[in-house]
C-alpha positions as CSV (number, residue, x, y, z in Angstrom):
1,X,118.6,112.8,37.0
2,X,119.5,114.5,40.2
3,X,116.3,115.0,42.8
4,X,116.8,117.7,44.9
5,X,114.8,117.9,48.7
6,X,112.4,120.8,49.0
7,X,114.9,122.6,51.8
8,X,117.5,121.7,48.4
9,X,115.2,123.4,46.2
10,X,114.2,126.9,48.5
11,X,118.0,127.3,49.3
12,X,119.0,127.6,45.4
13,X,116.0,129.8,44.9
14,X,117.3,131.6,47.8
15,X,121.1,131.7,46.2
16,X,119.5,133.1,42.8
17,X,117.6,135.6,44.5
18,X,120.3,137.3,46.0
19,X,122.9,136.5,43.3
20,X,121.3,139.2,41.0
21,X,121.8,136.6,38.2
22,X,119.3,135.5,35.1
23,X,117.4,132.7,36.0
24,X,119.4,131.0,32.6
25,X,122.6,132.0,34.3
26,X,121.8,130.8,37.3
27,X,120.6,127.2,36.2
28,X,124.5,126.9,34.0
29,X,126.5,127.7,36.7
30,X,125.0,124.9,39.1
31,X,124.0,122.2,35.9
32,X,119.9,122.8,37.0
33,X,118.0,122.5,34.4
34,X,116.0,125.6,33.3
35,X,112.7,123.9,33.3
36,X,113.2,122.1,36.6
37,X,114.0,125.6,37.8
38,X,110.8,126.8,36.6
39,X,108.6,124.3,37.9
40,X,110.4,124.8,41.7
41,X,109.6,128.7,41.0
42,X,106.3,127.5,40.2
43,X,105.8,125.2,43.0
44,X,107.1,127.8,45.6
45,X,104.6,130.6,44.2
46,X,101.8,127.7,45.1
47,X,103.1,126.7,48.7
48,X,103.4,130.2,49.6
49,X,100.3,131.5,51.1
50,X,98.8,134.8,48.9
51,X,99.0,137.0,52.0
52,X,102.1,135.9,53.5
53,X,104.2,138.5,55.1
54,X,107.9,139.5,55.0
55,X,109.9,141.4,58.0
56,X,110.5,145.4,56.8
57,X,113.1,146.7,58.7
58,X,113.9,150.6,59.2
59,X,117.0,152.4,57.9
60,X,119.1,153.5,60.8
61,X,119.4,157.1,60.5
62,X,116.6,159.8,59.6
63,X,118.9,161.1,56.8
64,X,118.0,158.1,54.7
65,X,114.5,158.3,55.2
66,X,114.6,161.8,53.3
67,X,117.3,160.8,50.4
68,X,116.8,157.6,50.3
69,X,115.0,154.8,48.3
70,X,113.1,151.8,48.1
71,X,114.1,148.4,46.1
72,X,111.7,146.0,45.6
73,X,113.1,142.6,44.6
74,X,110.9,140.0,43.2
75,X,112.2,137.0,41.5
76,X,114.4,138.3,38.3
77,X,112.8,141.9,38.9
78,X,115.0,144.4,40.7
79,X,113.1,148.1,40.9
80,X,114.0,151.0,42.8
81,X,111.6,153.8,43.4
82,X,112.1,157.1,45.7
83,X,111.3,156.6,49.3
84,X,108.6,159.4,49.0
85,X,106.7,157.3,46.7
86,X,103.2,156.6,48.2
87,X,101.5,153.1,49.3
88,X,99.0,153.4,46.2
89,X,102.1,153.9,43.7
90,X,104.2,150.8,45.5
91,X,100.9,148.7,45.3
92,X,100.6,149.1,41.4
93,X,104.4,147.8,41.0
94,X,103.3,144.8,43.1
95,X,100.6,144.0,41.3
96,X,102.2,144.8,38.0
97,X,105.1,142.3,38.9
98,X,103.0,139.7,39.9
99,X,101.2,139.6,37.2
100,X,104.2,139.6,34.7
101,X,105.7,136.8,36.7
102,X,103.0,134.5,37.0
């Protein structure tokens, strides 16, 4: 059984992330077992404080501001909404995926 360091452990949650890949997919191509994968999602979810933030950055023209939209990208979950959608609307998604994931 292979142990894997917790820097080991963020980087291939980090490499899943942004591969846009099932979690199943993921864990075949790099011989991780699916419910070792699971528990490090499960651990991270714990070390992570509930409040923690993340860095928003803004598009770089105006134009996208007004045809644009917003992806929100939470584990498997991929979700794009209109950029005009409001704070209350964006906060129900949150909540919605965080309670499906967890």
């Amino acid at each position: 059984m292979q142990r894997y360091s917790k820097e080991n452990r963020r980087n291939l949650l980090q490499q899943w992330n942004e591969s846009g890949k099932s979690g199943s997919a993921f864990c075949e191509e790099n011989g991780i077992s699916r419910t070792t994968f699971q528990n490090w999602k499960k651990w991270e979810r714990e070390e992570r404080p509930s409040g923690e933030l993340v860095e928003i950055t803004r598009p770089a023209t105006a134009a996208l501001c007004e045809t644009g939209s917003i992806r929100i990208e939470f584990g498997a979950f991929r979700i794009t909404v209109p950029v005009t959608t409001g704070q209350a609307e964006i906060e129900m998604i949150l909540k919605a995926l965080r309670d499906i994931a967890c």
